[in-house]
Structure formats: C-alpha cells, structure tokens
VEXDREN-2710 file (C-alpha; in Angstrom, 1 decimal):
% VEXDREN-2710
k/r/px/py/pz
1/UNK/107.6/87.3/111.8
2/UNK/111.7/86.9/111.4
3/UNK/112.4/86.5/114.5
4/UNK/115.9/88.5/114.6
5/UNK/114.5/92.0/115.1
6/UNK/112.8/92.6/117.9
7/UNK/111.4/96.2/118.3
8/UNK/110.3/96.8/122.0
9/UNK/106.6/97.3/123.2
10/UNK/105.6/97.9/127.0
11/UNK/101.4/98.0/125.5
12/UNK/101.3/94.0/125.5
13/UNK/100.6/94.1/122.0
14/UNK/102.6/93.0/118.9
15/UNK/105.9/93.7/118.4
16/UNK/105.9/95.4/115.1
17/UNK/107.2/97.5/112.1
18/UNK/105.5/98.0/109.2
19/UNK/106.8/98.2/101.7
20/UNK/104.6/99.2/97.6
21/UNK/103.2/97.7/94.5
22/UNK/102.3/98.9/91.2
23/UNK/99.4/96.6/89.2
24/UNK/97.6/97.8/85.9
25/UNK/93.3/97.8/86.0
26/UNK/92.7/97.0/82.8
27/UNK/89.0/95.8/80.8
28/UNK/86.6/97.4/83.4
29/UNK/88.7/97.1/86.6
30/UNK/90.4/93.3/86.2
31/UNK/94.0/92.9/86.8
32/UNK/95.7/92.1/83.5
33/UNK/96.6/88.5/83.8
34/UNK/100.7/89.1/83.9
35/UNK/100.2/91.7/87.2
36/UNK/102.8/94.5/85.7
37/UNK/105.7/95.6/87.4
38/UNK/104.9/94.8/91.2
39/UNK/107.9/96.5/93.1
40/UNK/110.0/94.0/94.7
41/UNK/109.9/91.1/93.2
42/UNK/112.6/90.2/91.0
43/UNK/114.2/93.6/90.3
44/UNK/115.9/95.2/93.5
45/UNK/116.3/98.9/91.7
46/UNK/112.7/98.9/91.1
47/UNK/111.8/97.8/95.0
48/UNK/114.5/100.3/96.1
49/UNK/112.6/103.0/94.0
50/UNK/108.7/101.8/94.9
51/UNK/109.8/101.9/98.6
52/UNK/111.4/105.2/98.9
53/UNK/108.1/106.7/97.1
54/UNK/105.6/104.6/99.2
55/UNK/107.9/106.4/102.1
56/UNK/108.2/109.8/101.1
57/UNK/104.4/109.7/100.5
58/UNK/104.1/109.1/104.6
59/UNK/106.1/112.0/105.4
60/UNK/104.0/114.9/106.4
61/UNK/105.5/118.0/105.4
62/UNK/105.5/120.1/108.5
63/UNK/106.3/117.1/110.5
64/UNK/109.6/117.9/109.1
65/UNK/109.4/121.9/109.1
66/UNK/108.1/122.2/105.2
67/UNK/105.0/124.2/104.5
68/UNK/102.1/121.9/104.4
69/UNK/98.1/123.1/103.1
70/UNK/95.8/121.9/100.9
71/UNK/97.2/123.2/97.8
72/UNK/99.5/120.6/97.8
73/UNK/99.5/117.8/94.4
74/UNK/102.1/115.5/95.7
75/UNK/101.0/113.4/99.1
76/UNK/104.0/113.5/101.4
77/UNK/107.0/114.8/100.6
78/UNK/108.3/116.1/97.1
79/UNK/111.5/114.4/95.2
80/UNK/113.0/117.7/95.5
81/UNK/112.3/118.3/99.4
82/UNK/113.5/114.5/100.2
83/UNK/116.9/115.2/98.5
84/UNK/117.1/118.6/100.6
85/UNK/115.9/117.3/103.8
86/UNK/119.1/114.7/103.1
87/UNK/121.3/116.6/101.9
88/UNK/121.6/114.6/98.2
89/UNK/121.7/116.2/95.0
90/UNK/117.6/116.0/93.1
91/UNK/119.0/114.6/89.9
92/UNK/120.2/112.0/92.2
93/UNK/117.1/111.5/94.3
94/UNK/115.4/111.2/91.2
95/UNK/117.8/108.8/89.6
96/UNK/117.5/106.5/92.5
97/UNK/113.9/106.2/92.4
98/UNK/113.9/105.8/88.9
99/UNK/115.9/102.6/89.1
100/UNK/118.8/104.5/87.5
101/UNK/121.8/104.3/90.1
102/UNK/123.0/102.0/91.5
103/UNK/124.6/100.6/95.2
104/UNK/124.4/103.9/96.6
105/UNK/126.5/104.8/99.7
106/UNK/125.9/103.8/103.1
107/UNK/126.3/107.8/104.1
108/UNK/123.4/108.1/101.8
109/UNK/121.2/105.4/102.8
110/UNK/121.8/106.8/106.0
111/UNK/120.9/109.9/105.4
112/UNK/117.9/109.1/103.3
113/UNK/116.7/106.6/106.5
114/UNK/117.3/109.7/108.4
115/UNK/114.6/112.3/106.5
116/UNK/112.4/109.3/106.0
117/UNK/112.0/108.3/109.9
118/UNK/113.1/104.7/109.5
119/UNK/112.9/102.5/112.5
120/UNK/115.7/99.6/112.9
121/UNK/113.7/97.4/110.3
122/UNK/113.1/98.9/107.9
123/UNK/116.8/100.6/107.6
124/UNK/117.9/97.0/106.8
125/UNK/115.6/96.8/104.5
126/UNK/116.1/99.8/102.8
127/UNK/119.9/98.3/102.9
128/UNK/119.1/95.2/101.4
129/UNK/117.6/96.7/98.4
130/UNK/120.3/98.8/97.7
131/UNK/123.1/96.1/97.8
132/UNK/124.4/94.2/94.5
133/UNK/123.6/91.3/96.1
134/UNK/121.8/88.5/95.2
135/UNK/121.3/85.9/97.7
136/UNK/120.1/82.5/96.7
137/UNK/116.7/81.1/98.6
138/UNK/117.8/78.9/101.5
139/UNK/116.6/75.5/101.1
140/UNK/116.2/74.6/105.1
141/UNK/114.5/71.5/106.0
142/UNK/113.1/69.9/109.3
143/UNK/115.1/67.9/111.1
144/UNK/113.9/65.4/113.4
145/UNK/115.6/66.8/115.7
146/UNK/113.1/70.4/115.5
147/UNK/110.2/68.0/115.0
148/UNK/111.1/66.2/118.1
149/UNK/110.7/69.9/120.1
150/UNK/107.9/70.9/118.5
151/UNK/106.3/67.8/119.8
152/UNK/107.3/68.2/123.4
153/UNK/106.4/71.3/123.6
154/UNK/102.6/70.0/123.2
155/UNK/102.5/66.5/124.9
156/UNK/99.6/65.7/126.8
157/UNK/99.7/66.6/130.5
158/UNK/97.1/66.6/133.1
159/UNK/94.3/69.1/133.3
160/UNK/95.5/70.8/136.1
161/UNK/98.9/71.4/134.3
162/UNK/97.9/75.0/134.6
163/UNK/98.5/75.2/138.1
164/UNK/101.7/74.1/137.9
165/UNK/103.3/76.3/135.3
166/UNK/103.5/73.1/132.5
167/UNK/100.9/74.4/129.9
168/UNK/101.2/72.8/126.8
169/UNK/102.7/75.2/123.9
170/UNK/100.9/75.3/120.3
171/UNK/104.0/76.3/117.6
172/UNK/104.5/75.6/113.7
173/UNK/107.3/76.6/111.7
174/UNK/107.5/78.6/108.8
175/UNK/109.7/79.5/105.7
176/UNK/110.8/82.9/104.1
177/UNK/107.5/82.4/102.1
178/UNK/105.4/81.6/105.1
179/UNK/105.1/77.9/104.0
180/UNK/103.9/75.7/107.5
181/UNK/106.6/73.2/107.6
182/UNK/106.0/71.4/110.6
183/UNK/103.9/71.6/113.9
184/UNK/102.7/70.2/116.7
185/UNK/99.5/68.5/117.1
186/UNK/98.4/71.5/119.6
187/UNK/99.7/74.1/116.5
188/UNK/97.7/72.6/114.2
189/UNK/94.3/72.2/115.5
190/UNK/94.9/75.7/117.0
191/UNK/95.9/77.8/113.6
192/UNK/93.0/76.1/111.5
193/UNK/93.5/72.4/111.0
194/UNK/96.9/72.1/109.6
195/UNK/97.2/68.7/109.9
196/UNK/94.1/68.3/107.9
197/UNK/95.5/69.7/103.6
198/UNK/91.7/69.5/103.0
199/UNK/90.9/72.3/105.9
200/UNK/93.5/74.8/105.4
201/UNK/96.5/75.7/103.0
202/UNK/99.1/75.0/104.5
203/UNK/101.0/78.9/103.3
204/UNK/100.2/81.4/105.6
205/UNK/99.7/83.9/103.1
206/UNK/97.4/82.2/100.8
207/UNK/95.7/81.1/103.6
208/UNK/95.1/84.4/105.2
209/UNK/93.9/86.1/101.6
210/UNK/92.2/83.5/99.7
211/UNK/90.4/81.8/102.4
212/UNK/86.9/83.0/104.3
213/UNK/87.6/80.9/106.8
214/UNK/91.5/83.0/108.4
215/UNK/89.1/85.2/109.1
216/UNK/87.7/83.1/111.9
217/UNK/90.7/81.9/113.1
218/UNK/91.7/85.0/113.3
219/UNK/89.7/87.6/115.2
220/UNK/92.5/90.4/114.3
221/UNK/93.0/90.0/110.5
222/UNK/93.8/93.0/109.4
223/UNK/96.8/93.0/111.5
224/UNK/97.5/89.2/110.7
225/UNK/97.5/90.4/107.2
226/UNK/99.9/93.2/107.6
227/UNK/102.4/90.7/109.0
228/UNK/102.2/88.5/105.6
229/UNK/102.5/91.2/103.5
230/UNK/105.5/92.7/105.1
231/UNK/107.2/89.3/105.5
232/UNK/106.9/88.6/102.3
233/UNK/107.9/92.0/100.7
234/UNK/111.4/91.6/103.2
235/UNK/112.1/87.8/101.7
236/UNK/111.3/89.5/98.1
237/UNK/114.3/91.6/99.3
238/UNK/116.5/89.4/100.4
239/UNK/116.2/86.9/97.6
240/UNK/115.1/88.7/94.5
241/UNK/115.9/85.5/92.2
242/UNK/113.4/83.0/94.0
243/UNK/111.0/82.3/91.7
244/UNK/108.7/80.2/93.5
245/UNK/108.4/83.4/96.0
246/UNK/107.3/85.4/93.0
247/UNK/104.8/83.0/92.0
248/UNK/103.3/83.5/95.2
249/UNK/103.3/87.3/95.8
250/UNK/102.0/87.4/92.0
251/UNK/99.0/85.0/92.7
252/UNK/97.7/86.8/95.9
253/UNK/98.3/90.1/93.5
254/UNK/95.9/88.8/91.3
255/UNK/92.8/87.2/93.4
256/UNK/93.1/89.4/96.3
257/UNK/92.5/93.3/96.3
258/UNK/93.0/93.1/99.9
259/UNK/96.6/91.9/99.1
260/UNK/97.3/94.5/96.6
261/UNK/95.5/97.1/98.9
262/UNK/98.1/96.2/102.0
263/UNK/101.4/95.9/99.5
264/UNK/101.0/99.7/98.1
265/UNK/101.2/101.1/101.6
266/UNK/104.9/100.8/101.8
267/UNK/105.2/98.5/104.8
268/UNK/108.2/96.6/106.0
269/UNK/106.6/94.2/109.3
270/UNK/109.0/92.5/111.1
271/UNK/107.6/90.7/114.1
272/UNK/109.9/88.9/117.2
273/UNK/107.1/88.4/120.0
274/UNK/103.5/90.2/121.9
275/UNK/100.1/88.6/122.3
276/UNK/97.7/87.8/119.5
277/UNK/94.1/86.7/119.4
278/UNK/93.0/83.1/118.1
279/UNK/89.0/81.4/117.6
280/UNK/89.2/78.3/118.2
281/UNK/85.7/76.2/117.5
282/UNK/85.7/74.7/121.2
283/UNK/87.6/76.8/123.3
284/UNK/86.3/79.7/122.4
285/UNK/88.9/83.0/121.8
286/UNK/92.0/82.6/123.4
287/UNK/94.7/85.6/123.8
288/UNK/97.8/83.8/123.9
289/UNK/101.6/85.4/124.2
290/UNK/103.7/84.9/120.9
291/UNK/107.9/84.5/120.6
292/UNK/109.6/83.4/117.5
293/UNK/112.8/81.8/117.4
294/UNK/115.0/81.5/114.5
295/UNK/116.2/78.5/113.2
296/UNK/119.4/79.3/110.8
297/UNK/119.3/77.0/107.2
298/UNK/123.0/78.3/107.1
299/UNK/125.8/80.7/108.7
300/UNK/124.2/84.0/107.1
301/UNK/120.7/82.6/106.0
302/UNK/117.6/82.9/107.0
303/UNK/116.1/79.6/107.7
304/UNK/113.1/78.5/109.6
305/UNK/111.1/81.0/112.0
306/UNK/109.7/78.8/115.1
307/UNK/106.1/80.3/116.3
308/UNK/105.7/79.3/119.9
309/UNK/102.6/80.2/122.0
310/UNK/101.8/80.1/125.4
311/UNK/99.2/81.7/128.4
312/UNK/99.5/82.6/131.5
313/UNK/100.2/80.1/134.2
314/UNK/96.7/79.8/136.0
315/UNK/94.7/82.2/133.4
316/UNK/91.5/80.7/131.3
317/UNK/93.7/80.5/128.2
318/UNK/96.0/77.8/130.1
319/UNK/93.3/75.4/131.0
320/UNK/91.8/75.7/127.5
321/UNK/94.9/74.7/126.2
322/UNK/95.1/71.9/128.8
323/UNK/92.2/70.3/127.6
324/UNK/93.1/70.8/123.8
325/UNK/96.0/69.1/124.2
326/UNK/94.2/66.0/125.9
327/UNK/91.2/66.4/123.5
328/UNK/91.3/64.4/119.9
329/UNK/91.3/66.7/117.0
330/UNK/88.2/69.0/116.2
331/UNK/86.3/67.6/113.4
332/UNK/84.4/69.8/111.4
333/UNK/82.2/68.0/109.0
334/UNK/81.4/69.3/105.1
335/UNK/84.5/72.0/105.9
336/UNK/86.1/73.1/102.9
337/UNK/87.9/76.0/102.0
338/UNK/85.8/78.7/101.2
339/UNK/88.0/80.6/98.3
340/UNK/88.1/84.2/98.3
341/UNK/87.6/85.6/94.6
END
C-alpha cells in the first residue's frame, strides 16, 4: 500500500487498484533456474511493453464499439485496434510494445491511458515506465523518533479503553520492497509474530507466498496477495536499478506459481486505507479499519509506508484489542515456518 493514492470506496472495503510477467517452463514444467525476461524488473521498455499487452488483453472489444465473437485469436484488443482507438500510428504501437521507442509523449500516454481505461494509478504508472529516468532506491531508516509513535500508538490501557474511544492501534512499517521495518508490540503479535524472526519473515511478500502459515493470518489472501504483487511491480517501476528488489521479485518467481500466476494479470494495486480481515490465535477474527501514512526518505522519494489499524470505538474488535495489548505475547510452541514449495 503507498499511501499517496487514495482511490475512493463508499463499500467499506479496500481501497484499491489493481501489472505482467513472462517466465520459460522448461524440463517438464520447472521454471528454468535464471526466470527469463520477467517484465519490469530491471528494463523499463520491456515493463512499459508487458504492461500495455497485459492491458490491452483486458479490453473487451465491444466495450469500446469493436466487433467482438468467438472467432476472435487475440484476447482483448488487437495492436492495430489500440493504435486506432488512440489515435497513434500501428508501426508505432507496435514499436512501443516491442521495447523499440523510447520516452514517448505525454499526449500519447494520454491517449493510450485513454483507450486502455486507466484509473489515477495506474496512469502514473504507465508514466513512470515510460520516463528516462532512473531513480536510485531510497535508503530510509527508522528514526527513534517513528519508533517512539509506533509505540504509543499501542501502550497498554485499561480494558475498558473501548468505551472511551482510546483503543490501542496495531501498525508496522514497511519499505518499497515490503520489508517490516519496525512495529509495535500490538503489530507484531497481530500480523503473525514479527517480533519473533523464527515465526514469520519478516518481508511481506515472502511471507505471504512462501509461507502456509499467511494464510491463517490472513482470512482474505488472495486479495492480500494482489496488494504485494502490485506493490512490488510499482517499486520495480520506480527503481528499475535496485538489485536487491529484483532478487526478490525473481525468488517468489521461482518457488511460487501463485506469484507468477497474480504478476501476468497486469495489475498495478495501490492501496491508501478500507477494512481488512486478520486471525489472530486468541482473539479470534478481527475486521479492523486500515490507513497508511507516508513517511518521505527524501523530498521526491518514497520512503516508509506506516500501516495503522484500528476498530470501532465500543465494537468486539476494540475490546479484543484491549486485552491484546495488556496480554504477554502469544506463544506458539514447535511453530515454524511451514515453506511453500
């Protein structure tokens, strides 16, 4: 979730917006150890082409006044009938996805956003990719002055705290790659044990794909999932040079088909606030309001993203967190992480 965007919801669910990757099956369905050409990591032309196709492949035709029908090979929209529908030569269109031009115009972007039915997200994104620059991965750290709110925002109060409007807030903080960098003791125990290494990993990501036990935590995984994948296909946008983000993105590629399955939709997620659903092993599910706030590494930069969550004053969810918050930390003996393969 990057906190900046906020896209509007009046259902109480999360505020949302939904990019592709391309992998080789090689030797009876394994993924060949180097994961070939995975769209937007590393090389911006290539992301810029793999997310206009993943796009134009979501386009229905006579959603946009083209002849549809079965007969049709291509799924979506044709090169040719995107470069009509925005008013941009095919040889163009073509070169574009190809990874053959370069920094195209912001009247053509536009236009492009336009056929495509772009929402406010994914218009920056499609931005981003086409730019000529190359922003270095900020480098933000936790000061003790962020660590000193997180902490207040989960002190100990008395059980009837509920009643008087000062529930205790679980939040963490995350990175552009969706490393936890800090918490409260209330975030912690809530999102899986962070304060335990030997419980949980302590990236979001890896966490949610390579471990048995996200899907727990986390009642609504798919959509949990979703979120990663699109965070982490934006930061592979914005910083195309950090290699440790790579790393990542091209280990989930290769031990999850779940991850590879949710990057070739095309889906740019950028998430600001809404309600999400967490198990936790004493109190129960809980369905707690979300907000992120963004913590700048630099004028420009994205830094850290604060998750904060809260209930309802007087609602269930508010005396459970009450008692968490006064409660020591859940032990769960023999727990390990149970690795996806």
């Amino acid at each position: 979730m990057d906190g900046v965007d906020r896209i509007e919801r009046t259902d109480g669910v999360d505020n949302c917006i939904g990019n592709g990757i391309e992998y080789r099956i090689e030797n009876g369905g394994g993924i060949d150890d180097h994961i070939d050409g995975i769209d937007g990591v590393g090389d911006t032309r290539r992301a810029l082409g793999g997310f206009l196709r993943a796009r134009r492949g979501r386009v229905a035709p006579e959603h946009v006044g083209l002849a549809g029908g079965r007969r049709r090979r291509v799924r979506g929209l044709r090169r040719e009938e995107l470069a009509q529908l925005a008013g941009i030569s095919v040889d163009y269109y073509v070169r574009l996805e190809q990874g053959r031009a370069t920094q195209p115009s912001p009247e053509v972007l536009d236009a492009l956003a336009g056929a495509l039915g772009l929402d406010t997200a994914e218009r920056r994104h499609l931005a981003t990719l086409a730019g000529a620059r190359r922003d270095p991965a900020p480098t933000a750290r936790v000061s003790p002055l962020l660590q000193r709110v997180l902490d207040a925002m989960a002190l100990p109060r008395a059980l009837d705290s509920a009643r008087t409007g000062e529930t205790p807030m679980p939040a963490f903080a995350t990175n552009h790659r969706l490393d936890v960098v800090a918490w409260n003791s209330l975030g912690a125990e809530l999102i899986g044990g962070l304060a335990d290494p030997a419980r949980r990993d302590r990236n979001n990501a890896r966490y949610l794909f390579l471990d048995h036990a996200s899907r727990v935590v986390h009642p609504e995984w798919e959509d949990r999932a979703s979120e990663a994948v699109g965070q982490l296909r934006v930061a592979a946008g914005r910083y195309p040079d950090d290699a440790e983000l790579a790393a990542l993105i091209t280990e989930l590629s290769a031990h999850s088909a779940e991850f590879r399955r949710i990057w070739a939709t095309g889906e740019v997620v950028m998430c600001a606030a809404g309600r999400k659903r967490l198990r936790h092993p004493v109190a129960g599910l809980l369905t707690l309001d979300f907000e992120t706030l963004h913590v700048p590494a630099a004028p420009g930069e994205t830094g850290l993203v604060v998750h904060v969550f809260s209930a309802e004053e007087g609602s269930q969810e508010a005396v459970a967190l009450a008692r968490l918050a006064t409660a020591p930390p859940t032990a769960e003996p023999g727990h390990h992480r149970a690795q996806l393969g």
